[in-house]
C-alpha positions in Angstrom: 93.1 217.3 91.8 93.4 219.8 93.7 90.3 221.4 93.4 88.5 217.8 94.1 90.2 217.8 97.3 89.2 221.2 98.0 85.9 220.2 97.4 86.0 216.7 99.4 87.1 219.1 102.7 84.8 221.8 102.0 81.7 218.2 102.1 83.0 216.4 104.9 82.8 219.9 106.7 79.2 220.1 106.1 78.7 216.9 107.1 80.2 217.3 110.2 78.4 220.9 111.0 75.2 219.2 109.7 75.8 216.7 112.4 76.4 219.2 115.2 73.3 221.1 114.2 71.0 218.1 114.2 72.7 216.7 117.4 72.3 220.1 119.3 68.4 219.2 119.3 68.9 216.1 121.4 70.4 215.6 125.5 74.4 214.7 124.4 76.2 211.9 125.4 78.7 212.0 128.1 79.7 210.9 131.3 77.2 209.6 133.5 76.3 211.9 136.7 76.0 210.1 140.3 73.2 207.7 140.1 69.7 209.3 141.9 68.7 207.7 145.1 65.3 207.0 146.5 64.8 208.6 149.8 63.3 205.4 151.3 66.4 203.8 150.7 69.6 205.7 151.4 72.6 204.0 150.3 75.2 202.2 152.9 78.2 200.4 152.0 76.5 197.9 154.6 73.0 197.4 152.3 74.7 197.2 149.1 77.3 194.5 150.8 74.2 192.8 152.1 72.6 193.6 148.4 75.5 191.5 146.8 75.2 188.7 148.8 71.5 188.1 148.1 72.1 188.9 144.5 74.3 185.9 144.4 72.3 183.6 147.1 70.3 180.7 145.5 67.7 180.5 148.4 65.8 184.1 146.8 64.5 181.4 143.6 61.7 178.7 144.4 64.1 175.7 143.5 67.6 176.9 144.3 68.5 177.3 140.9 67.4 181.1 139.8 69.7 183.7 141.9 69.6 187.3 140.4 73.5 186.3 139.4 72.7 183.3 136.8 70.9 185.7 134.8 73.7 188.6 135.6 76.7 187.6 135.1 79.0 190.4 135.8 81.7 188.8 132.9 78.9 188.7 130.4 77.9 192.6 130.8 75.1 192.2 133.5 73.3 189.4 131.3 73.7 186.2 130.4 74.9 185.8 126.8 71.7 183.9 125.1 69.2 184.9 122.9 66.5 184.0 125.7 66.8 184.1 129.2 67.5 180.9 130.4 64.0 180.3 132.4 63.2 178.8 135.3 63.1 174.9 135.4 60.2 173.4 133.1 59.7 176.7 131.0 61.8 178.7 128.7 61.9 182.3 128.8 60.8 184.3 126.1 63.0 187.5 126.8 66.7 188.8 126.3 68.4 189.2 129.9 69.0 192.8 129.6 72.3 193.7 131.4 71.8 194.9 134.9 74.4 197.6 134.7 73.3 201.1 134.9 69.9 200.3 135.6 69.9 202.5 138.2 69.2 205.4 135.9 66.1 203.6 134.0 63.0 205.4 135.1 61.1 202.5 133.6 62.1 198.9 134.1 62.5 195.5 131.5 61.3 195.8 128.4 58.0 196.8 128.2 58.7 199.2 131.1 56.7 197.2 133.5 58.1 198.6 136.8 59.1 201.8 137.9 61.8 200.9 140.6 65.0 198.8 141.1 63.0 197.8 144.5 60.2 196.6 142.2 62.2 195.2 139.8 63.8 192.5 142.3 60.6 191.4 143.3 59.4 190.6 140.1 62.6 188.4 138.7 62.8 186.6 141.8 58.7 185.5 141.8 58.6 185.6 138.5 56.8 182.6 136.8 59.5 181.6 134.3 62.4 183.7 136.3 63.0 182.6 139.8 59.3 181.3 140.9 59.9 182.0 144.6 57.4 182.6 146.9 57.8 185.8 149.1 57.2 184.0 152.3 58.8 181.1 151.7 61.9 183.1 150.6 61.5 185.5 153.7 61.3 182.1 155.9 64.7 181.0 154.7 66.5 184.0 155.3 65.3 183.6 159.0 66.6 180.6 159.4 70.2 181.6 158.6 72.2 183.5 161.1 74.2 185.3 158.9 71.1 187.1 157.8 69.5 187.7 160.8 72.9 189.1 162.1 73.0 191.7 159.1 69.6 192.4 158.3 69.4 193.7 162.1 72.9 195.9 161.5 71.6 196.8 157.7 67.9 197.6 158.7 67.4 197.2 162.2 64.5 194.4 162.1 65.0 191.5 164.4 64.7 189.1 161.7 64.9 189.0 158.0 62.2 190.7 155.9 61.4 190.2 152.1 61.3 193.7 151.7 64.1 194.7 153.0 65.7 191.7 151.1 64.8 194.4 147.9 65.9 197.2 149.2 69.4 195.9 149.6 69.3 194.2 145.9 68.2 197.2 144.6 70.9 199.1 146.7 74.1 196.8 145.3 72.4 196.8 141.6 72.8 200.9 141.8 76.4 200.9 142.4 76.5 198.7 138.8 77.7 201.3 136.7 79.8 202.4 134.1 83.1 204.0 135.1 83.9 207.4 133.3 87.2 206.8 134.0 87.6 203.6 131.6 85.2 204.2 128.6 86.9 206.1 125.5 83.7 208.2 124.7 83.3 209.8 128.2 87.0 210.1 128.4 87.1 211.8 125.1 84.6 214.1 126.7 86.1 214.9 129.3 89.4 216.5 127.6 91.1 213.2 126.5 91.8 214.0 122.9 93.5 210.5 122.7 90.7 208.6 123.9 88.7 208.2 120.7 90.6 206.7 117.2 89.7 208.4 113.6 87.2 205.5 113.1 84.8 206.3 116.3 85.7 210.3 115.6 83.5 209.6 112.0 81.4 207.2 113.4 80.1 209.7 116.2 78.9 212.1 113.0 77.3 209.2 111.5 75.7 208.8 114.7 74.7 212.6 115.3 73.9 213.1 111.7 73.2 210.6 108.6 72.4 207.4 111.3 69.8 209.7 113.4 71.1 207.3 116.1 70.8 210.0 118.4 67.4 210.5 117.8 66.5 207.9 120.5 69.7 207.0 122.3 70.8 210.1 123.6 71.6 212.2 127.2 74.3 210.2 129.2 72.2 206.9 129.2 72.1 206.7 125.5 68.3 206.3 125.4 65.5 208.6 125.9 63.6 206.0 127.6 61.0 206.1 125.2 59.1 203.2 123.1 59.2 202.5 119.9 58.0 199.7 117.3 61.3 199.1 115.0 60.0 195.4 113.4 62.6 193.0 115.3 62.0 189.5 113.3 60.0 187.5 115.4 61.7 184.6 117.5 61.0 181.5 116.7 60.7 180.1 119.5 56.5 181.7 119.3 56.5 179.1 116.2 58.6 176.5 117.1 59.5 175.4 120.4 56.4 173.6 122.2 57.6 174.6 125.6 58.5 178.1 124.3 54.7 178.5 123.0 53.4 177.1 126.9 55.5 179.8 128.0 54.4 182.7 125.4 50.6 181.7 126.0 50.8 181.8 129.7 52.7 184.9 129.6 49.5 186.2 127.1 47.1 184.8 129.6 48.5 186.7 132.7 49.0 189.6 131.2 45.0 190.2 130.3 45.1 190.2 126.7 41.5 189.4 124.8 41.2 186.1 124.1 41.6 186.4 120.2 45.0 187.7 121.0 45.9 185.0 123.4 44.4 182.4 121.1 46.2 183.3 118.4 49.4 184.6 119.5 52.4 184.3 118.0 54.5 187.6 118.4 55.6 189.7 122.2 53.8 192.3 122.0 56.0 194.8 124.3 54.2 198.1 125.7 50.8 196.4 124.6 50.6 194.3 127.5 51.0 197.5 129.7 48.5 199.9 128.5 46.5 197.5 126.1 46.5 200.3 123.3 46.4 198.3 120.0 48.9 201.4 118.7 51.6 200.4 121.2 51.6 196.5 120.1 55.0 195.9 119.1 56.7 198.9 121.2 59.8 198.3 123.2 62.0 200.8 125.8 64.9 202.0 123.9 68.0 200.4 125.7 70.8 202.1 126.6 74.0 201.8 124.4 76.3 201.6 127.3 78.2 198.1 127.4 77.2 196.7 123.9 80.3 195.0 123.6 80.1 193.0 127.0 75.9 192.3 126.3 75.6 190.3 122.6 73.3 189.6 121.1 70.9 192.1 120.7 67.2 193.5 121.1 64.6 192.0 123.4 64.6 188.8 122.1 68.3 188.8 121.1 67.4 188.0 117.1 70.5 190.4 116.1 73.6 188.8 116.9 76.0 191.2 116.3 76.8 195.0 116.4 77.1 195.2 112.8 73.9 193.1 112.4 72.4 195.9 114.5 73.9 198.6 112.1 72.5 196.5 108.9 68.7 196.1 110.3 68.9 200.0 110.8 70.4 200.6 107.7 67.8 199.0 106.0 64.8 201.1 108.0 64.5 198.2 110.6 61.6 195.3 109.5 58.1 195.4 109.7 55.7 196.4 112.1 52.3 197.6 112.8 53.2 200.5 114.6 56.3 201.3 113.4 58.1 204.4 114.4 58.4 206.8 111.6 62.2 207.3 112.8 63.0 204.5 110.6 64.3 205.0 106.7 66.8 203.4 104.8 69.7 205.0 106.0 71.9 204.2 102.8 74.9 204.1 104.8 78.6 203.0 103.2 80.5 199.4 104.5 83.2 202.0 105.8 80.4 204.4 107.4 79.1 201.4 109.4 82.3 199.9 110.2 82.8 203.6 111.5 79.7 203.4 113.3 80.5 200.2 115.2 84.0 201.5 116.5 81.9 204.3 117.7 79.3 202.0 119.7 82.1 200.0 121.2 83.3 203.1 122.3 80.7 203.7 124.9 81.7 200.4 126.6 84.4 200.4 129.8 87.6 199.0 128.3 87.3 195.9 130.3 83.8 194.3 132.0 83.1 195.2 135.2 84.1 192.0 136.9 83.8 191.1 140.8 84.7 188.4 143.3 81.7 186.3 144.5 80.6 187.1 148.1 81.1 184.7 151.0 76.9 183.6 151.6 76.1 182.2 154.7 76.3 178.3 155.4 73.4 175.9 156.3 70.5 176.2 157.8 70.1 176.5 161.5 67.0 175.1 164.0 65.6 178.3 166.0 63.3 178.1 168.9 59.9 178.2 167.7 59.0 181.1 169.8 61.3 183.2 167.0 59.0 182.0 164.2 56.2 183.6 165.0 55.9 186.3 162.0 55.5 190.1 163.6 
């Protein structure tokens, strides 16, 4: 007996240095550093105050219905708790709202890394065909007509009326202060000297993580992603397949994003990074998410197929599904019930202990007639 539990220690210890060797190749996890800010948009507490409002405000959508928040929702993680994005009236999305929190550290934006910027980003949602369908001037018009606005976009900015651009720039200014706080997530506590902070469970799970998982081969540094893009074989949603409005949706989507006609034809899969650089190898390739927040942001992937954490851990475990281009990352992992069970108290662990929940901001009451001289767009 003895012996044998000689011999267990003397395993586990190579586990465990095996899993600090392989991790030492790869940035670690650890508390987040300040977020970086654009120098064409400094950060006030006035812009990201303004920013909150017009995340919330129902007039930056084309029918009133599609504010950044009813895709955000700061209880549900920074998304919106469906497999698909709810989409804008008439259509149905054909996308998992990712969770808006610490996107200020993406250097690529949504799933197939289509934008560069949080000031892009906005944009985007809110004109978006099956998002918010708003029409920039139209938008920008509205805004005008509503003191409130014109009173702080002048203080915020320095414009005597409202400008869609600037509307951006103070989205993209709240959306950076969206981040995980140090302070109230077990893993970055643990790091930063809290022994306490992390149970026996997430203690093996993290080896798993660093060593037989090879979880850190993609989701490592602070973020908990390289920002890279990978093919991994999600199952296919069947909404491509089944949903008549869902296939108007997914063909449109192929049509305005320049695909050949064979593939738009005959479509019946998102086809990620493709659609970016129209390289057959990158059909099927999506930016690695960060891991920060999974417990607030079920279900999973971009079209939220895996409902679970431990679903997550089994398509992994298995060497992910099929795929064209799939990553060579991916093997059958072989992992024990207890070594995943492990490996989920270690995910949760890079969530804040609580979401990060807010009060809604006070938005500006009706309409108001101006003299027509003011409408005259400089």
């Amino acid at each position: 007996m003895k012996n044998s539990y000689r011999f267990t220690l003397a395993a586990s210890a190579l586990v465990i240095a095996f899993s600090a060797i392989a991790a030492d190749k790869y940035p670690q996890l650890g508390p987040l550093p300040p977020p970086p800010l654009p120098k064409d948009n400094p950060d006030t507490p006035e812009k990201v105050a303004l920013g909150k409002m017009l995340f919330w405000d129902c007039r930056l959508s084309g029918d009133f219905s599609m504010p950044c928040v009813s895709c955000h929702l700061p209880a549900l993680g920074g998304g919106d708790g469906g497999q698909i994005s709810r989409g804008y009236p008439g259509t149905k999305h054909w996308r998992n709202s990712q969770t808006v929190l610490n996107s200020a550290y993406y250097n690529k934006l949504f799933w197939e890394g289509s934008v560069t910027s949080l000031e892009q980003q906005a944009p985007a949602a809110a004109g978006g065909g099956v998002a918010g369908n708003g029409d920039d001037s139209v938008m920008e018009m509205r805004l005008r007509f509503l003191p409130e606005y014109v009173a702080e976009f002048k203080k915020v900015f320095g414009t005597e009326w409202p400008r869609v651009n600037d509307a951006w720039r103070a989205i993209a200014a709240f959306q950076r202060t969206l981040n995980s706080d140090a302070k109230k997530v077990p893993l970055d506590r643990y790091a930063m000297g809290d022994k306490k902070a992390r149970n026996a469970s997430q203690h093996k799970g993290m080896a798993r993580y660093n060593g037989k998982a090879g979880c850190i081969q993609c989701h490592n540094g602070p973020l908990a992603s390289n920002q890279k893009f990978y093919a991994t074989g999600v199952p296919v949603h069947p909404n491509f397949k089944e949903d008549p409005i869902g296939q108007v949706t997914h063909r449109w989507e192929l049509y305005q994003k320049g695909v050949p006609e064979d593939k738009y034809r005959n479509g019946n899969d998102d086809h990620g990074l493709y659609y970016i650089t129209k390289n057959p190898k990158d059909i099927g390739k999506w930016r690695v998410p960060s891991l920060r927040e999974l417990k607030y942001t079920a279900p999973y992937m971009h079209n939220g197929m895996l409902a679970t954490l431990a679903d997550v851990v089994d398509f992994y475990d298995k060497g992910g599904g099929e795929a064209q281009n799939k990553t060579p990352l991916l093997k059958p992992l072989k992992l024990t019930a207890q070594e995943k069970k492990d490996l989920v108290a270690f995910l949760e662990a890079l969530s804040m202990d609580e979401p990060l929940v807010m009060d809604d901001p006070k938005l500006p009451g009706d309409y108001q007639p101006l003299p027509v001289p003011v409408m005259a767009v400089k």
